[in-house]
C-alpha atoms as one frame of an Amber mdcrd trajectory, in Angstrom:
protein
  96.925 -12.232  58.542  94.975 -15.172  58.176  94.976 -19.022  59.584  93.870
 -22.184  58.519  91.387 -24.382  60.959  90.806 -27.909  60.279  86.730 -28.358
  61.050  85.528 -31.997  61.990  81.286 -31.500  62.265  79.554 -34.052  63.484
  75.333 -34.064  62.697  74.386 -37.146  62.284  76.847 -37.827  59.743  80.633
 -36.108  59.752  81.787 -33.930  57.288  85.346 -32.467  57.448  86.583 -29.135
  55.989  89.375 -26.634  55.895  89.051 -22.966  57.064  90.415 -19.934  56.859
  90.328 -17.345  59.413  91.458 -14.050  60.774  94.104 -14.310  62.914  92.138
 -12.652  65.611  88.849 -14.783  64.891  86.506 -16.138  67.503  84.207 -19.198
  67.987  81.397 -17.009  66.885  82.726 -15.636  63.639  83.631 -19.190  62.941
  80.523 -20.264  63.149  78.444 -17.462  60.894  81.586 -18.221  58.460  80.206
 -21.850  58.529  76.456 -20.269  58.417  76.021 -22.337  61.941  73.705 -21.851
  63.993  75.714 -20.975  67.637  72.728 -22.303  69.500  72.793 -26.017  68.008
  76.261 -26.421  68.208  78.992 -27.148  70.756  82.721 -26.262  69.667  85.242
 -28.852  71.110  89.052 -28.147  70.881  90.775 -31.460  72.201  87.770 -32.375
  73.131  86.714 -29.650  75.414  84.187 -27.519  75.236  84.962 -23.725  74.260
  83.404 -20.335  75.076  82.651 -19.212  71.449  83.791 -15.382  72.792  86.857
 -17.123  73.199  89.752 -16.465  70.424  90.199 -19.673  67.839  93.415 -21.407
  69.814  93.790 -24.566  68.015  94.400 -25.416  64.081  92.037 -28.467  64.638
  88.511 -28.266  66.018  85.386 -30.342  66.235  82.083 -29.150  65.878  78.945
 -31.229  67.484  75.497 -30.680  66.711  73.637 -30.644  69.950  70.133 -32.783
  69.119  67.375 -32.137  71.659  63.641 -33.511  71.323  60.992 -34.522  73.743
């Protein structure tokens, strides 16, 4: 059985999209779904920060590209 995730990214500019997922989906497979890199991203659900081993919990998330430079 499959769910529906509502994505909100935010890189620089923010996109919004509908996803479907395994019921028993992680973070992680969300993420190579989205072809997103786990290491430039934070997920948020309600705001907070998510381990992506963690099953998908919420039917809205936020995605935040982490920017880093020197």
């Amino acid at each position: 059985m499959n769910k529906k995730v509502h994505i909100t990214i935010q890189a620089g500019e923010i996109s919004e999209q509908t996803v479907e997922v395994a019921e028993s989906a992680t973070y992680e497979d969300l993420l190579d779904t989205l072809n997103i890199n786990q290491e430039t991203v934070l997920v948020l659900n309600g705001g907070n920060a998510v381990p992506l081993d963690g099953a998908i919990s919420s039917d809205r998330l936020t995605i935040l590209k982490v920017v880093t430079g020197g």
